[in-house]
N, C-alpha and C positions, 0 to 999 in steps of 0.2 A: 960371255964377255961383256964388261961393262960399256954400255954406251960412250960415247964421245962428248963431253960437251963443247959445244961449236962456240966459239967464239964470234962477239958480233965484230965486223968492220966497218960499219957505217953509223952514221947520225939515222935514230930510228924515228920512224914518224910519230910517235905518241911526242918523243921531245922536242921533235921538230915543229910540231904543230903548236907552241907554247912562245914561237916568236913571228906566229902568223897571225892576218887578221881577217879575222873569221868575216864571210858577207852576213848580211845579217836583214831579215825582213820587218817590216812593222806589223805589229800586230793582227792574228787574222783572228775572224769570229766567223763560225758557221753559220749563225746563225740571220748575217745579214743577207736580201735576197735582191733582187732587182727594182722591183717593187714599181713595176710596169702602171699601175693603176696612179698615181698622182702623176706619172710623166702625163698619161691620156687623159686626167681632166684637165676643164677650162677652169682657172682660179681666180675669182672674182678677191681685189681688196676692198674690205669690209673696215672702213675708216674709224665706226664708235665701235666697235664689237656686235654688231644687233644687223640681222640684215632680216628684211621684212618681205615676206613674197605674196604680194598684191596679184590676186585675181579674178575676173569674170564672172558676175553671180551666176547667170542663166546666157551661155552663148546662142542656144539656140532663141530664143526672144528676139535678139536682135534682127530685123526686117530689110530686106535690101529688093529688087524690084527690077527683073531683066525687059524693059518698056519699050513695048512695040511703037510702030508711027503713031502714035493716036494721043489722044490730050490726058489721059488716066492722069488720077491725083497718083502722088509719088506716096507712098508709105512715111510715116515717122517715126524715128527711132532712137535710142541711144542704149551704149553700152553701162548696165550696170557695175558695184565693184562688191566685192566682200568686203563687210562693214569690220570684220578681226581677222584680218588676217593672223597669218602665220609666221611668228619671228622667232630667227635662228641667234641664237648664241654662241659667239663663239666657246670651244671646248678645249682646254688646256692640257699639257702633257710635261707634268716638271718633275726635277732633280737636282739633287745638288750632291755636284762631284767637290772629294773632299784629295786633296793632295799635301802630304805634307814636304813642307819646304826644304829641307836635306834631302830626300829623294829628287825633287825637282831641282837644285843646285847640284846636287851631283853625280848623279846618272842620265841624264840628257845630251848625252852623245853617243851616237851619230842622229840620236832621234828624241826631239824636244819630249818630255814624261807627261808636261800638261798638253801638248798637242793631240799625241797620241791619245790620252785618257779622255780627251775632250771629244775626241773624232769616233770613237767605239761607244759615247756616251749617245753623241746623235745621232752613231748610225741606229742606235738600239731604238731611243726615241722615234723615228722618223719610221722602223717597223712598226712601233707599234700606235704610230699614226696611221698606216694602212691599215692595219685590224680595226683602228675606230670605224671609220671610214666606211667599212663594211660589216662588224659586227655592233656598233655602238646604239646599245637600245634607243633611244633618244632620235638619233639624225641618220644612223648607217645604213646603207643599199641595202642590206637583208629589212629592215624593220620600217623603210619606206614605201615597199610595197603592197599595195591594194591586192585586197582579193581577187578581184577583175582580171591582175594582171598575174595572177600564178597559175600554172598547171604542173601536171602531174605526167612524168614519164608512163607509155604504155606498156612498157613490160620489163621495167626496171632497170637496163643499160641503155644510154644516149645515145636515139637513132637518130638520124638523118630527118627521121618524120618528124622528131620530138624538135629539135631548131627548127625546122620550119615552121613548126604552130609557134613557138617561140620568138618567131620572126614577125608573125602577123600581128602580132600583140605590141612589137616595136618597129613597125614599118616605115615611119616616118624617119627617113638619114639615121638607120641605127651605127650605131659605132662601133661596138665591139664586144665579143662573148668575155666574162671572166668567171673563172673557175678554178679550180685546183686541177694541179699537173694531171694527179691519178685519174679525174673527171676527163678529162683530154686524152689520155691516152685510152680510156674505157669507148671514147668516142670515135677513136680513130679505128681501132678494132672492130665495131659496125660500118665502118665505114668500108675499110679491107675486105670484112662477109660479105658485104652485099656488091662488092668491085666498084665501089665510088671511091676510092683515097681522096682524103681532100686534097686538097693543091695546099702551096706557102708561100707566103710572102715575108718581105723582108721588112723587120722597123727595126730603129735603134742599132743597127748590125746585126741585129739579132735573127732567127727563122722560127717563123710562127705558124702555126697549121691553118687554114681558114674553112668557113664554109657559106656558101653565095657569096663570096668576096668579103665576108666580114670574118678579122683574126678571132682566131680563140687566148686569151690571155690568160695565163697561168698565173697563180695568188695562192701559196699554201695559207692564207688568212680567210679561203672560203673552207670553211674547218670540212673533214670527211670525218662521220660519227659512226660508228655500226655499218661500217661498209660503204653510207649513203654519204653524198652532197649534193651541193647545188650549181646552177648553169644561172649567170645573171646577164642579158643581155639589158644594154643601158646604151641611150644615146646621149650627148654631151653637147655643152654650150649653151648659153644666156641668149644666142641669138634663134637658134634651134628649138630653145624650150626643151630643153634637154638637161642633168645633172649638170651642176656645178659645184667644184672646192670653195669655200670661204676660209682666209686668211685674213690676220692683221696687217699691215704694212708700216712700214715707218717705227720698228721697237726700237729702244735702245740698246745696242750690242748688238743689234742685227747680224747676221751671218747668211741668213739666206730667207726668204717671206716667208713670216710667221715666226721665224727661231732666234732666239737671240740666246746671246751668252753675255752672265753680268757676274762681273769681281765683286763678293759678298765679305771680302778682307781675313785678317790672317788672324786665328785666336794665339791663346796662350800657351796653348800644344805646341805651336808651330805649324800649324795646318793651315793651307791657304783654300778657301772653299769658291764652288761658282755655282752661279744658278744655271739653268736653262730649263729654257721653257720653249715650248712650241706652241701658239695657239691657230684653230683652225674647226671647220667642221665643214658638212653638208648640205645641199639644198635639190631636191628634185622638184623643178617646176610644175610642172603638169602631170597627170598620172602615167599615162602612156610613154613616157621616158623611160622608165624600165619595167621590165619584168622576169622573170624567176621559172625555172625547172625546178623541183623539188623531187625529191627520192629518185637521187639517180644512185643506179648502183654502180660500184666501181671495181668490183672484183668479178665479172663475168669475163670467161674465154670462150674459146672454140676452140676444135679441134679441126682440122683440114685433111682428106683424104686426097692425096697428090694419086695420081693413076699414071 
């Protein structure tokens, strides 16, 4: 017996939804991430572009004299300087977003086209302002570090032993571990073996693992190669003698220190173009401001026998 066919009664949702208005979000990118590491520096404005880090030829020279009651000559002294210093340049991060003006005239509702394109442009820039930051051969946290201040994990995943030597090497007000997520969790795993959990604390709203009270900060920009990365403990601030950001201030088109956004005008396509630029770089004061784990691995487990 042949089926039936049913008759509809109703307004069906494919047509009904054809006089509804859809909610609609802006633009997402995977690719943008937190990017913890510039909220934690201190940012120095860097007025010509050029910042110059003056310091101490020989500190220990210097003579100072704890004078018991007695009449002893007093020592003389004075601090020498480095006759060349070391000057940082700022390092720029440009683009130019190109929109043409029919799309911008008429698709810009609910959500401006050049706002939108302008906001996914900086977010991209301003990642990969964190990657200079840290990998930028020139001025970055990896390629600032002295030999002095690197060591070497002892048997390949991030123990507890391996931050401590890590620590001694940055003991003066360190500020904060940063590493890659997988580096953190390969740490937190020793940590669980051996019944130390680290403790967390809270920044940003966010929960961070710590250990001796300094957070572990997570950076997919400390790259993991063949398994391995790296652990960069680094302390901050110009008062500290510690890393600092260098920015320009005062651009025109400004949008936030160091970034501007500038109207480059509309050609004969009809494309209306803009520039942005970020300029910015790094300075580690003194050597002992940071230093570096290397070859840590980040694929080691365990297995747990419960009884």
């Amino acid at each position: 017996m042949a089926e039936e066919i049913k008759k509809q009664t109703a307004l069906g949702d494919v047509a009904a939804r054809q006089l509804a208005i859809a909610t609609r979000t802006v633009p997402q990118m995977i690719t943008i991430t937190p990017r913890w590491l510039t909220h934690l520096l201190s940012w120095i404005p860097v007025e010509s572009g050029v910042y110059r880090l003056n310091k101490v030829k020989d500190a220990n020279s210097v003579e100072v004299d704890c004078s018991a009651r007695d009449e002893r000559v007093l020592p003389e002294t004075y601090v020498d300087y480095i006759e060349n210093p070391r000057e940082y340049n700022l390092s720029a991060v440009n683009t130019v977003l190109d929109v043409h003006t029919r799309v911008s005239d008429l698709y810009s509702k609910p959500y401006n086209q050049i706002s939108e394109q302008l906001r996914l442009i900086i977010e991209t820039i301003k990642e990969r302002q964190e990657s200079e930051l840290i990998n930028n051969k020139e001025y970055g946290l990896l390629h600032s570090i002295v030999p002095s201040q690197r060591i070497t994990t002892r048997t390949g995943a991030p123990t507890p032993d391996d931050l401590d030597e890590l620590i001694t090497k940055v003991w003066k007000e360190p500020g904060f571990f940063l590493t890659h997520p997988l580096a953190i969790a390969a740490f937190g795993r020793e940590c669980t073996r051996r019944g130390v959990p680290p403790p967390t604390t809270s920044l940003f709203g966010s929960q961070f693992l710590t250990w001796r009270g300094i957070p572990l900060i997570p950076s997919d920009k400390v790259f993991v190669e063949n398994g391995k990365s790296k652990i960069i403990l680094l302390r901050t601030g110009e008062i500290r003698q510690g890393v600092v950001g260098l920015y320009q201030p005062g651009l025109p088109g400004e949008q936030s220190p160091g970034l501007s956004v500038r109207f480059m005008g509309i050609n004969h396509q009809a494309i209306a173009s803009y520039l942005v630029s970020l300029y910015c770089s790094l300075a580690v004061l003194v050597d002992d401001a940071i230093a570096v784990l290397d070859e840590v691995e980040t694929g080691k487990y365990h297995e747990y026998n419960f009884k």
